[in-house]
N, CA, C and O atoms as CSV, one atom per row, in Angstrom:
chain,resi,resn,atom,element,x,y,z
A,1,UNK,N,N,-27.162,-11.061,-22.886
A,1,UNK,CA,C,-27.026,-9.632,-22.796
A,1,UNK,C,C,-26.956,-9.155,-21.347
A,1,UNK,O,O,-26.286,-8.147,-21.119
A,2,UNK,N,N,-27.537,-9.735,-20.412
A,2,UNK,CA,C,-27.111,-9.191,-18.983
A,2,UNK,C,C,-25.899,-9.056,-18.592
A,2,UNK,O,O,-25.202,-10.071,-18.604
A,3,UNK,N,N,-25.479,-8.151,-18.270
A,3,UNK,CA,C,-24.146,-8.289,-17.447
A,3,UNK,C,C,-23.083,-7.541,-19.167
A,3,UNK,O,O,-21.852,-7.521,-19.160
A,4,UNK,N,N,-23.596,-7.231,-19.923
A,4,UNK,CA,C,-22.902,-7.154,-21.320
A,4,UNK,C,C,-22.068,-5.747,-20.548
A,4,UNK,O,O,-20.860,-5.563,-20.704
A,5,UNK,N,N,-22.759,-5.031,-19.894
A,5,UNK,CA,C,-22.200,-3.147,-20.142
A,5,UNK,C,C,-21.076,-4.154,-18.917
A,5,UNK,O,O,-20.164,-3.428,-19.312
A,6,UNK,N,N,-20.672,-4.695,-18.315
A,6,UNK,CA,C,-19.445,-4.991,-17.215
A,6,UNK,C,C,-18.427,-4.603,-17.513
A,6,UNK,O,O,-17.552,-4.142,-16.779
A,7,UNK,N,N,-18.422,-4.827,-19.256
A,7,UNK,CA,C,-16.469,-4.583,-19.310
A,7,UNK,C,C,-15.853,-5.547,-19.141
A,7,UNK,O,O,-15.908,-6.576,-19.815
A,8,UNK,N,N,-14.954,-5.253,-17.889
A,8,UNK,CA,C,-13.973,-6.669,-17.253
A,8,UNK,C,C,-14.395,-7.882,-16.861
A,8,UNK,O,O,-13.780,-8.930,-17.057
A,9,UNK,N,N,-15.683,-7.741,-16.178
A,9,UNK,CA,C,-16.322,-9.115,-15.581
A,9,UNK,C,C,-15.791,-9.247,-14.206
A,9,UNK,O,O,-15.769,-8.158,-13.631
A,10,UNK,N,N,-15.499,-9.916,-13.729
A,10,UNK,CA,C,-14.953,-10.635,-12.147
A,10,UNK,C,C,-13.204,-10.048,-12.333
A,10,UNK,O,O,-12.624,-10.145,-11.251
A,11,UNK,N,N,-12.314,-9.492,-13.439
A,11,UNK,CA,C,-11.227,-9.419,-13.723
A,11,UNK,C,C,-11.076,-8.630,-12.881
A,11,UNK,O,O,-10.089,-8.869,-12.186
A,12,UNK,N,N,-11.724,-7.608,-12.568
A,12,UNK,CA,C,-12.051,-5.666,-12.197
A,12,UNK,C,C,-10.922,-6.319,-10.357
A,12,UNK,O,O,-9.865,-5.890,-9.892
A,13,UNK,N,N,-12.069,-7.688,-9.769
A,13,UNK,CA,C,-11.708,-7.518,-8.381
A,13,UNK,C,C,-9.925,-8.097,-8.243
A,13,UNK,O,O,-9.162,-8.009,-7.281
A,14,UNK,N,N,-9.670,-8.772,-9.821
A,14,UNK,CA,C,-8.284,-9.828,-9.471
A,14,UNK,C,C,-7.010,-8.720,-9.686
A,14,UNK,O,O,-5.918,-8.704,-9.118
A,15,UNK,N,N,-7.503,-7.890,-10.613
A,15,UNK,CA,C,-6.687,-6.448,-10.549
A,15,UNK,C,C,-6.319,-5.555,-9.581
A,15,UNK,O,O,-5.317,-4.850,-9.458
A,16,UNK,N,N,-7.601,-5.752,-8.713
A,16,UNK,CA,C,-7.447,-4.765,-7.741
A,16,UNK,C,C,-6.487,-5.437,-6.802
A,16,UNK,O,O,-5.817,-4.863,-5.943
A,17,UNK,N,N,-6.502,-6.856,-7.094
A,17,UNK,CA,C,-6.071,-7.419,-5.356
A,17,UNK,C,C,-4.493,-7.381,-6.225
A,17,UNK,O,O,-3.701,-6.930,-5.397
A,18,UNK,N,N,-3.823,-7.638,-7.392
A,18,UNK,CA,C,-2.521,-7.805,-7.774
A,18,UNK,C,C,-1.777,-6.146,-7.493
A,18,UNK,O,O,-0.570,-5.959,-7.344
A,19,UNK,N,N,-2.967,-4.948,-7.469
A,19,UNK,CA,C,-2.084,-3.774,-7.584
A,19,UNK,C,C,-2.298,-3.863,-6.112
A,19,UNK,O,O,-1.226,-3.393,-5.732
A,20,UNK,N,N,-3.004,-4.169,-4.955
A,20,UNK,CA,C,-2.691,-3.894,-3.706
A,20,UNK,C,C,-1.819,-4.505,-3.507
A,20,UNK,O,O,-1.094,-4.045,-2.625
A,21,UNK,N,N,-1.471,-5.515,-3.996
A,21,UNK,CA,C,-0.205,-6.463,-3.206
A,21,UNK,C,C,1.029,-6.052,-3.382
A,21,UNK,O,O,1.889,-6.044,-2.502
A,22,UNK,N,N,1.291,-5.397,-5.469
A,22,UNK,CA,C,2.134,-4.645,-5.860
A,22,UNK,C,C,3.068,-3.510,-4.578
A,22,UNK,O,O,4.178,-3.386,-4.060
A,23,UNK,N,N,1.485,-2.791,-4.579
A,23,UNK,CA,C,1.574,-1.329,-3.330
A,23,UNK,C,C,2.263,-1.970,-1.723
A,23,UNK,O,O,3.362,-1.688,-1.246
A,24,UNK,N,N,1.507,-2.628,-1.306
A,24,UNK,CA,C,1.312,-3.258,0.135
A,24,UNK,C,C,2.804,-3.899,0.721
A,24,UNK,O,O,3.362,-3.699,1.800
A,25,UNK,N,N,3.229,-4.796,-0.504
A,25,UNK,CA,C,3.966,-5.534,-0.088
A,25,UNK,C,C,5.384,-4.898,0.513
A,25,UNK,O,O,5.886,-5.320,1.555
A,26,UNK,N,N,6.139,-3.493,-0.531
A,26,UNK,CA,C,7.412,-3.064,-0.143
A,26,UNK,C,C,7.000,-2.217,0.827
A,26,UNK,O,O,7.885,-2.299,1.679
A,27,UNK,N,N,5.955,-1.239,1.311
A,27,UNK,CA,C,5.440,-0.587,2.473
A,27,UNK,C,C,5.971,-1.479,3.636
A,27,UNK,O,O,6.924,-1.335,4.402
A,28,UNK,N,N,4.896,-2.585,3.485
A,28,UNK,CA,C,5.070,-3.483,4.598
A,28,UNK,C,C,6.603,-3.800,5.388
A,28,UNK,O,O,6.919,-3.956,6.567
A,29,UNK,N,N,7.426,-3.806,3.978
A,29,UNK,CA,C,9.032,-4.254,4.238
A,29,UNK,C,C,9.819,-2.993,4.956
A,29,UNK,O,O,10.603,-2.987,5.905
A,30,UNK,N,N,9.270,-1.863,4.082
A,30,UNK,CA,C,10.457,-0.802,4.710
A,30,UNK,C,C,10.050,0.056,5.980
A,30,UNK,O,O,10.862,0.743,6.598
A,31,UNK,N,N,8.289,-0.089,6.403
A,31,UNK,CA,C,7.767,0.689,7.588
A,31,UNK,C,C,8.459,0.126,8.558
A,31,UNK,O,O,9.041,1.072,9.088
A,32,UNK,N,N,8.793,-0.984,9.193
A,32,UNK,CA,C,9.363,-1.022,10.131
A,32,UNK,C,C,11.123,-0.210,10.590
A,32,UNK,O,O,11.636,0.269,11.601
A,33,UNK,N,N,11.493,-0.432,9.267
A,33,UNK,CA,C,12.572,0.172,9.505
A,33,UNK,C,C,12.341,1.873,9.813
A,33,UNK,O,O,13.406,2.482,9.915
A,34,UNK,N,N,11.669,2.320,9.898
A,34,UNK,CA,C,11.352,3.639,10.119
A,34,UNK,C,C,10.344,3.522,11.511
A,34,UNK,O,O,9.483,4.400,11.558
A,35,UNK,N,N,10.349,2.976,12.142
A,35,UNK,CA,C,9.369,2.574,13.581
A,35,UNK,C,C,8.244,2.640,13.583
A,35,UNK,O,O,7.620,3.048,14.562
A,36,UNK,N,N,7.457,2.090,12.014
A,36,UNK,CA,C,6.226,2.151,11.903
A,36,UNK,C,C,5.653,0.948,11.686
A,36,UNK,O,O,5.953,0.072,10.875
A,37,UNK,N,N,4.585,1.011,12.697
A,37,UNK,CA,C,4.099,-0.672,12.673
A,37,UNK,C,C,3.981,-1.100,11.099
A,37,UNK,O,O,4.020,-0.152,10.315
A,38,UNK,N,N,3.805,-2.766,10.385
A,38,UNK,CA,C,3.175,-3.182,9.668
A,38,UNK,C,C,2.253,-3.278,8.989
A,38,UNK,O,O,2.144,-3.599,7.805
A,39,UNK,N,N,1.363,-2.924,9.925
A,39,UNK,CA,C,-0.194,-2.945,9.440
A,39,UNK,C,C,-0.473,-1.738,8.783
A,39,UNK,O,O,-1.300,-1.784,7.872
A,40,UNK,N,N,0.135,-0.497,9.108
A,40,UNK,CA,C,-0.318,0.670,8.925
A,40,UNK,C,C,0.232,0.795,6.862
A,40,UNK,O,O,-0.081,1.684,6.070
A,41,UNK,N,N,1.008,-0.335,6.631
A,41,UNK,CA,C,0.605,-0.338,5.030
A,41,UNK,C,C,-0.080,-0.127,4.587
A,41,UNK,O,O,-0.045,0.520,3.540
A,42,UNK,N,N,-1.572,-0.757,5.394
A,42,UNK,CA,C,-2.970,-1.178,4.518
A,42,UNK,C,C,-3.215,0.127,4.036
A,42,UNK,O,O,-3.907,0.240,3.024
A,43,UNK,N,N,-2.804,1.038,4.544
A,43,UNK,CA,C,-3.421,2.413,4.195
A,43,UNK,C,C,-3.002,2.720,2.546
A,43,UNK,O,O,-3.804,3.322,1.832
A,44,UNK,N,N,-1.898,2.331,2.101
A,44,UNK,CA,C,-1.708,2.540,0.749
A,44,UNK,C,C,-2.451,1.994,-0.031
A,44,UNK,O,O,-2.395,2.504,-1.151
A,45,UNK,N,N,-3.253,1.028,0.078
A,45,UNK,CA,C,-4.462,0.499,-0.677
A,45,UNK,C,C,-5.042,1.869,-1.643
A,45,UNK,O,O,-5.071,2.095,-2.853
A,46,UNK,N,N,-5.516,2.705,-0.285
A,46,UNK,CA,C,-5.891,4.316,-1.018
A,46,UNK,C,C,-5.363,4.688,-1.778
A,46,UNK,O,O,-4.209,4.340,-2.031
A,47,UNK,N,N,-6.073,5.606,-2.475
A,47,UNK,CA,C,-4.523,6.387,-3.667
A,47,UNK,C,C,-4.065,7.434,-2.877
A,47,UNK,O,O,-2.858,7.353,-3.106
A,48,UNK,N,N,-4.186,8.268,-2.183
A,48,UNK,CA,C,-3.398,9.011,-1.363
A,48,UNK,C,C,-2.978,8.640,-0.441
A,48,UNK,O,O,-2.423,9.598,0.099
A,49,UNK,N,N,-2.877,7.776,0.143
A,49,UNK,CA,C,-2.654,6.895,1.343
A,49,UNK,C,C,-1.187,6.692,1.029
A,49,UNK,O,O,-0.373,7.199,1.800
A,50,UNK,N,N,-0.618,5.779,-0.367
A,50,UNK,CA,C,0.410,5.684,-0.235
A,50,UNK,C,C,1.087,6.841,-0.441
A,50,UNK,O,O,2.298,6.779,-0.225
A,51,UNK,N,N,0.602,7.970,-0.831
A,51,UNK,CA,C,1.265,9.396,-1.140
A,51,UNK,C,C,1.504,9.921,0.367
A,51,UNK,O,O,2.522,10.571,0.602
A,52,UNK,N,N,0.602,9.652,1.356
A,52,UNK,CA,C,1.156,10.313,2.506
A,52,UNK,C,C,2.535,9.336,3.562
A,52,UNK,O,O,3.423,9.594,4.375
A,53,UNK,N,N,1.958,8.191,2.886
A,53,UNK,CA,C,3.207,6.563,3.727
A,53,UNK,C,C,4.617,7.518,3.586
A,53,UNK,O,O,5.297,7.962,4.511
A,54,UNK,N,N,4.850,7.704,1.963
A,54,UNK,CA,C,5.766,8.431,1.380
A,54,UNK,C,C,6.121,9.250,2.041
A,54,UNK,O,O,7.203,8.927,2.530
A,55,UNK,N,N,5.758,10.322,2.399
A,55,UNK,CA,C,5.856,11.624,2.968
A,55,UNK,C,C,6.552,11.686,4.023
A,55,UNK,O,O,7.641,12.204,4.269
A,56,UNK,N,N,5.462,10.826,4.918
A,56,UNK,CA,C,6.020,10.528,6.315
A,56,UNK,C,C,6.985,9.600,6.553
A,56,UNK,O,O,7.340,9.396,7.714
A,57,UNK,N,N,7.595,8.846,5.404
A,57,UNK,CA,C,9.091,7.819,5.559
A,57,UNK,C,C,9.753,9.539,5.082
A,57,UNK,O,O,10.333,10.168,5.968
A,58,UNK,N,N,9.661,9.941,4.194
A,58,UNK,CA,C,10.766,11.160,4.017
A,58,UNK,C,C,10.951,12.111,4.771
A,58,UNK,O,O,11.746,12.941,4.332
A,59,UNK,N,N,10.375,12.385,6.080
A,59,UNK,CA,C,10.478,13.256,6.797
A,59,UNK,C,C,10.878,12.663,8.275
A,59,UNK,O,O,10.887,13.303,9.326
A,60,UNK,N,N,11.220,11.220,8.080
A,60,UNK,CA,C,10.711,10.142,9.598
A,60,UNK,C,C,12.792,11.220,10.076
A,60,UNK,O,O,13.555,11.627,9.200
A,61,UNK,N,N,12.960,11.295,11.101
A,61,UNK,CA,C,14.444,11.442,11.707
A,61,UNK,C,C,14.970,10.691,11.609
A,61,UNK,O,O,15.963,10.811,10.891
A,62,UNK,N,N,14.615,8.983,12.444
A,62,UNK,CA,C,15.467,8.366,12.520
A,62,UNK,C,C,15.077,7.179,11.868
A,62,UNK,O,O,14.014,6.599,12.091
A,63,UNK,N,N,16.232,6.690,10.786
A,63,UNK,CA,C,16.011,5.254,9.914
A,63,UNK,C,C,16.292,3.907,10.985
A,63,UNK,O,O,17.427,3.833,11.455
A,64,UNK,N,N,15.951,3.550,11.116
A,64,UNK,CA,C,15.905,2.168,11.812
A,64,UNK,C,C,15.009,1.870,13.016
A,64,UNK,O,O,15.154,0.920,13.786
A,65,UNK,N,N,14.283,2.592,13.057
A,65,UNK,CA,C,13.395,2.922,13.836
A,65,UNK,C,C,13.713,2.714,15.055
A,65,UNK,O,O,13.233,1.825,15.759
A,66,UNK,N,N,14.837,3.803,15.502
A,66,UNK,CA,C,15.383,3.864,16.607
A,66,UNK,C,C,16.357,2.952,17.090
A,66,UNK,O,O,17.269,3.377,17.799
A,67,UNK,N,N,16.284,1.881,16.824
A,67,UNK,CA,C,17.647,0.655,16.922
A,67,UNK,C,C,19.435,0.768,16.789
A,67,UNK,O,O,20.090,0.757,15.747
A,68,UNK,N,N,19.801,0.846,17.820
A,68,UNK,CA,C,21.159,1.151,17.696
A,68,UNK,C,C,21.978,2.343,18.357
A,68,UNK,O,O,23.183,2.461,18.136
């Protein structure tokens, strides 16, 4: 009976890491093309985080992050 009220069990953390990677991974691909470092993906982890990534690729001026 310990551990009974869990629900998922250990599943809860393997979920979390498949929807960050889901989120993380195309961020990662298209921020640069907009002159935004890499790292600054991690922020979509958040739930508003990727709502603002969004925002600020739709409002960025220049696509290629300046190149060309």
């Amino acid at each position: 009976m310990m551990g009974a009220g869990n629900g998922m069990g250990g599943m809860g953390l393997i979920w979390f890491i498949v929807f960050a990677a889901l989120v993380v991974i195309p961020f990662w691909r298209l921020l640069p093309r907009f002159g935004i470092p890499n790292w600054v993906s991690l922020v979509a982890v958040i739930p508003l985080g990727a709502l603002i990534l969004l925002w600020v690729m739709a409002f960025k001026d220049k696509i290629g992050g300046g190149r060309g």
